[in-house]
N, CA, C and O atoms as CSV, one atom per row, in Angstrom:
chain,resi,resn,atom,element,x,y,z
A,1,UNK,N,N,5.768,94.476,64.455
A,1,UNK,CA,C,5.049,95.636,64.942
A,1,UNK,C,C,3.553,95.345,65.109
A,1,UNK,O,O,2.894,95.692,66.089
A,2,UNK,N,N,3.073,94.652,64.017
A,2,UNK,CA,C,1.597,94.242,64.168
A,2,UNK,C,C,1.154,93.438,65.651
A,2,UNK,O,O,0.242,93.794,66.397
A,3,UNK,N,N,2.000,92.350,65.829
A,3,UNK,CA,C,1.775,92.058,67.232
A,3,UNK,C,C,1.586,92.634,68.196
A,3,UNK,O,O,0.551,92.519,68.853
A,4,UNK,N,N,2.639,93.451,68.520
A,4,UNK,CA,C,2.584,94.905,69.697
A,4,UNK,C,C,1.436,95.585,69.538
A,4,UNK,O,O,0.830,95.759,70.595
A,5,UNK,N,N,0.886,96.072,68.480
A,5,UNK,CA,C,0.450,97.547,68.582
A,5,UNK,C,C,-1.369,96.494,68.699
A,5,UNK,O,O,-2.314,96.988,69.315
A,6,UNK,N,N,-1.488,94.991,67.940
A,6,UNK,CA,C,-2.509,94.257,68.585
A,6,UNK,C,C,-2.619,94.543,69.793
A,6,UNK,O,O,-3.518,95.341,70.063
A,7,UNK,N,N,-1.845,94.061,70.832
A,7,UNK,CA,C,-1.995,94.026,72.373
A,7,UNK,C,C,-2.343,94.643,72.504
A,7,UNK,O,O,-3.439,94.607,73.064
A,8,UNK,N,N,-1.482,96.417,71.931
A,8,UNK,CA,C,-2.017,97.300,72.563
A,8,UNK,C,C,-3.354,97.821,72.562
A,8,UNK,O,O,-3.933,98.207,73.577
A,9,UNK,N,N,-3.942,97.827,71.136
A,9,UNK,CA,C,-5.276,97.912,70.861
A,9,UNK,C,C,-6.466,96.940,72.318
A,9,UNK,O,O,-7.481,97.314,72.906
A,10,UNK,N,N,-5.712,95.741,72.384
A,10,UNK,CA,C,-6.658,94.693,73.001
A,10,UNK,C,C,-6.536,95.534,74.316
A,10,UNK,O,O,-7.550,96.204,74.512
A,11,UNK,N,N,-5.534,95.683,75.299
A,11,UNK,CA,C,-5.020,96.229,76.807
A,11,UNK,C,C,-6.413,97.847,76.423
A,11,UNK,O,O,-7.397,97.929,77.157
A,12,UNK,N,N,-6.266,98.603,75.585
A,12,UNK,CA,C,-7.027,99.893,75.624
A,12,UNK,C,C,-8.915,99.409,75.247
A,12,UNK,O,O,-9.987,99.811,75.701
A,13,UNK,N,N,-8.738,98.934,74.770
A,13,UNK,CA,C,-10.104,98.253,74.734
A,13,UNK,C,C,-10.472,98.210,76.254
A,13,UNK,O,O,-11.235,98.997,76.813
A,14,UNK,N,N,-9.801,97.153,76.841
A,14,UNK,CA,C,-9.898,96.156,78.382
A,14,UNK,C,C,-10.262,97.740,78.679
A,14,UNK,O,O,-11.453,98.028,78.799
A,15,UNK,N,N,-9.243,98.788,78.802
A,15,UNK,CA,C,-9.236,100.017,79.725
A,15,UNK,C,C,-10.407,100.345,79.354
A,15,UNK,O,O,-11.084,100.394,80.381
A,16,UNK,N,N,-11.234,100.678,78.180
A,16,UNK,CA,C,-12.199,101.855,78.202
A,16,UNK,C,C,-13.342,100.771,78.389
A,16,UNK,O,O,-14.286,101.504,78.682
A,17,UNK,N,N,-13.762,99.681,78.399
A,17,UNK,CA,C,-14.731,98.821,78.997
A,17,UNK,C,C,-14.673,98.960,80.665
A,17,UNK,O,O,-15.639,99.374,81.307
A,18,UNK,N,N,-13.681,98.645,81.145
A,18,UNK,CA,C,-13.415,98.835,82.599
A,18,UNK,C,C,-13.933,100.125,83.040
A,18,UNK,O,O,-14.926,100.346,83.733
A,19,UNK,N,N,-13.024,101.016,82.477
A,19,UNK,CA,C,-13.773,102.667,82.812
A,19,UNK,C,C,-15.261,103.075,82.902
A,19,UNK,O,O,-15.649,103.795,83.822
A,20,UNK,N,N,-16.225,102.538,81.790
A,20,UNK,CA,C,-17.377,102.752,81.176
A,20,UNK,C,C,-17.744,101.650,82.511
A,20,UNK,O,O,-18.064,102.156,83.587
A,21,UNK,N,N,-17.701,100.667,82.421
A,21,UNK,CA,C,-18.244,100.506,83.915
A,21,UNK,C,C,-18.288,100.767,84.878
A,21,UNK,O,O,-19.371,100.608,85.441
A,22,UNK,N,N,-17.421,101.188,85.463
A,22,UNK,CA,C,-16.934,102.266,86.844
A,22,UNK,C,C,-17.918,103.393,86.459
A,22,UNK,O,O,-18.970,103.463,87.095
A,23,UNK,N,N,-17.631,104.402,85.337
A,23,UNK,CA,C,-18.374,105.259,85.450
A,23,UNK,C,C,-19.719,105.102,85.581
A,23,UNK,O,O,-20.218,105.838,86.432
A,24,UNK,N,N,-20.863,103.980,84.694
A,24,UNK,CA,C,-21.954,103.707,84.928
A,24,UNK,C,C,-22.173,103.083,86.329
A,24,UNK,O,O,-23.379,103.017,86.571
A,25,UNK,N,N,-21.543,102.693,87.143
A,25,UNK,CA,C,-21.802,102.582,88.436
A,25,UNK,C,C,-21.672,103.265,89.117
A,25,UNK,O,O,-22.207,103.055,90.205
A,26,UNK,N,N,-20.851,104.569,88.922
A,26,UNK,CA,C,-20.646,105.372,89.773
A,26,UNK,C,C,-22.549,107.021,89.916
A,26,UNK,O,O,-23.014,107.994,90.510
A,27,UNK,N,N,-22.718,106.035,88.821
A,27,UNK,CA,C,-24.210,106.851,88.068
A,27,UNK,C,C,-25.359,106.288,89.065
A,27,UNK,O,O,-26.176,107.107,89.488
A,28,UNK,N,N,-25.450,105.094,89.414
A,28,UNK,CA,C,-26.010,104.394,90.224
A,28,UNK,C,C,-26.945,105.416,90.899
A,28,UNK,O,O,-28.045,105.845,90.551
A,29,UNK,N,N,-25.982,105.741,92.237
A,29,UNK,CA,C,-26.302,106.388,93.559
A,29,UNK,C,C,-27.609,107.936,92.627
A,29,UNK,O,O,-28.771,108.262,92.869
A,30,UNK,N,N,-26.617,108.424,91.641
A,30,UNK,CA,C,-26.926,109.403,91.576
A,30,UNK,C,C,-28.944,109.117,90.691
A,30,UNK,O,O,-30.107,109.435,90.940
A,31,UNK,N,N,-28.337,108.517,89.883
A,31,UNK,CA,C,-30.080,108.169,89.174
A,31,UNK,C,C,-31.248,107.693,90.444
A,31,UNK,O,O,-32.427,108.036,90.349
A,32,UNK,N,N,-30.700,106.805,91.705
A,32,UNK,CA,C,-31.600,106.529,92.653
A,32,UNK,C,C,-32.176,107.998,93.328
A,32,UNK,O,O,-33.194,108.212,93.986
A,33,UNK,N,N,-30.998,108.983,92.840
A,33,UNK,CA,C,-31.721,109.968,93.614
A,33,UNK,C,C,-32.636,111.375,93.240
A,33,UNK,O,O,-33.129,112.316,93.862
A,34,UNK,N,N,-32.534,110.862,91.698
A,34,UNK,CA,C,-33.326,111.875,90.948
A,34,UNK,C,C,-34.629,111.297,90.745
A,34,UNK,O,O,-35.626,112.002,90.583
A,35,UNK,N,N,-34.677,109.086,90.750
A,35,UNK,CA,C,-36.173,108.669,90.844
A,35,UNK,C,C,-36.413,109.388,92.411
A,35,UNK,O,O,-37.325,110.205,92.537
A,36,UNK,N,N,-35.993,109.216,92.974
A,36,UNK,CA,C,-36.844,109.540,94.395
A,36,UNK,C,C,-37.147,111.189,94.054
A,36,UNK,O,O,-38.285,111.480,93.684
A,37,UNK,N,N,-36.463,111.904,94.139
A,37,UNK,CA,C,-36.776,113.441,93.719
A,37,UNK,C,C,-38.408,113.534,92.602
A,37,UNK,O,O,-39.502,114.089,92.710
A,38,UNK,N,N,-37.706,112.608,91.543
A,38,UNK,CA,C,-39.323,112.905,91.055
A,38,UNK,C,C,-40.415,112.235,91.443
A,38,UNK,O,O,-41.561,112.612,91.200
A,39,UNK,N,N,-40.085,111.108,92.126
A,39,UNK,CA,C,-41.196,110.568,93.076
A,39,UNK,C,C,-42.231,111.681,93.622
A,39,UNK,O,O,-43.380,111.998,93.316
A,40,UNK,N,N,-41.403,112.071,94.460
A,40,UNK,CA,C,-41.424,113.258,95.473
A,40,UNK,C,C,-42.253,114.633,94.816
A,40,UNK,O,O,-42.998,115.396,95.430
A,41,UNK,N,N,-41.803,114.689,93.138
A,41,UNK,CA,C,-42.427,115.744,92.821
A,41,UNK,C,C,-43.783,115.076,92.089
A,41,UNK,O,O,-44.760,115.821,92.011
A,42,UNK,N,N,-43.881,113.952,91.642
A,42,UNK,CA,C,-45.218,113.525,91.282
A,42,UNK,C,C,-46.375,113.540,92.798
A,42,UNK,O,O,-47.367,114.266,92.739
A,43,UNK,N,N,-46.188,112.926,93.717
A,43,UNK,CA,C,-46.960,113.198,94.694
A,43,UNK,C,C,-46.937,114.715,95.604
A,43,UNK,O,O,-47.376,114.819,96.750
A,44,UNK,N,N,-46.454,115.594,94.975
A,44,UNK,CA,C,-46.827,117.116,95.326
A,44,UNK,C,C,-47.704,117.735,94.426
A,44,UNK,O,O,-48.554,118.554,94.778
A,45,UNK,N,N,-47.540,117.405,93.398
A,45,UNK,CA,C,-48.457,117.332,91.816
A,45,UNK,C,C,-49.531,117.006,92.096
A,45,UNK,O,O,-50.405,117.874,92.111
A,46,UNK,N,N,-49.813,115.833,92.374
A,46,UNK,CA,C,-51.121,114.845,92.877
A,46,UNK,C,C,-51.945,115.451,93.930
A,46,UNK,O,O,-53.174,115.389,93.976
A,47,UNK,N,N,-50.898,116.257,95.078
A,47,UNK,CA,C,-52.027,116.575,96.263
A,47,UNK,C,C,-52.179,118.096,95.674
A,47,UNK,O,O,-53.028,118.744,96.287
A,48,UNK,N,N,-51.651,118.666,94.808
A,48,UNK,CA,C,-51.985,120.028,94.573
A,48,UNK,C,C,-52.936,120.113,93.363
A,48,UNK,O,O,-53.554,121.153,93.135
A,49,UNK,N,N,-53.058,118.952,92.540
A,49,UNK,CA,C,-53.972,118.652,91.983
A,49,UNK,C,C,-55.323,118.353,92.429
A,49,UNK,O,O,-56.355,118.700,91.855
A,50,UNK,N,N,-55.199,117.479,93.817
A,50,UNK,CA,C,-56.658,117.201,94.033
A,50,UNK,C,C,-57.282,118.552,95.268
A,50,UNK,O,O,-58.442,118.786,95.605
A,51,UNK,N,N,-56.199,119.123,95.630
A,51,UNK,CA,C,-56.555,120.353,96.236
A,51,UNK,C,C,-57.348,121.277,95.327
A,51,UNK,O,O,-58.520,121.655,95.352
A,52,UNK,N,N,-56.138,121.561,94.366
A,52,UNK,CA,C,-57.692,122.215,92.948
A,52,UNK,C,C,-59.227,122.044,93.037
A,52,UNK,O,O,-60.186,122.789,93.244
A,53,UNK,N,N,-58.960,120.261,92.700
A,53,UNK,CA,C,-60.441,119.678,92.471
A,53,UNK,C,C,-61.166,120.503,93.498
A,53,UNK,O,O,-62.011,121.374,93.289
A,54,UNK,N,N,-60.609,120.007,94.830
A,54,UNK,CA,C,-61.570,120.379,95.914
A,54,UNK,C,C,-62.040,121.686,95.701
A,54,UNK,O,O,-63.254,121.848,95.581
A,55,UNK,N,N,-61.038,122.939,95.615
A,55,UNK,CA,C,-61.695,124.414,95.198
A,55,UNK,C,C,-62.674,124.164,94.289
A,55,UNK,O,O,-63.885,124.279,94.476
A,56,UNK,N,N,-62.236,123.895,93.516
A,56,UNK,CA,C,-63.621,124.172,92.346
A,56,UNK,C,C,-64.880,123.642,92.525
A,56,UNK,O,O,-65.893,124.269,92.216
A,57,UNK,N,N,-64.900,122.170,93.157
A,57,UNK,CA,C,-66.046,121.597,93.935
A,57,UNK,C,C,-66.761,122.581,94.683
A,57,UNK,O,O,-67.991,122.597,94.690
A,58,UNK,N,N,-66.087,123.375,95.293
A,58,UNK,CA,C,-66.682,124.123,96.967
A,58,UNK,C,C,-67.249,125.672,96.479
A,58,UNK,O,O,-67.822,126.337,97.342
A,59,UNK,N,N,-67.077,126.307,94.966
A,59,UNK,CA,C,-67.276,126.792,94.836
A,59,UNK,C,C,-68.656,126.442,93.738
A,59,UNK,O,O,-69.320,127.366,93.267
């Protein structure tokens, strides 16, 4: 029995390594698109920041 239920341990291992990679790749696409999103929101930050500056300068 010890033999068998080895394999089996080893075969479910293989599975949840395999899986955990698939899933972290499948994460990929999605993390490229939350850096760009906050890209996107740091340089709206930046020009609404130096828009400030400018008010307060002009006043």
């Amino acid at each position: 029995m010890d033999p068998v239920l080895r394999q089996f341990r080893d075969q479910v291992l293989y599975l949840k390594h395999n899986l955990n990679a698939a899933a972290i790749g499948s994460l990929r696409g999605t993390a490229d698109s939350i850096q760009a999103n906050i890209q996107r929101l740091v340089e709206q930050m930046n020009r609404s920041i130096a828009e400030a500056d400018r008010f307060i300068q002009a006043l």
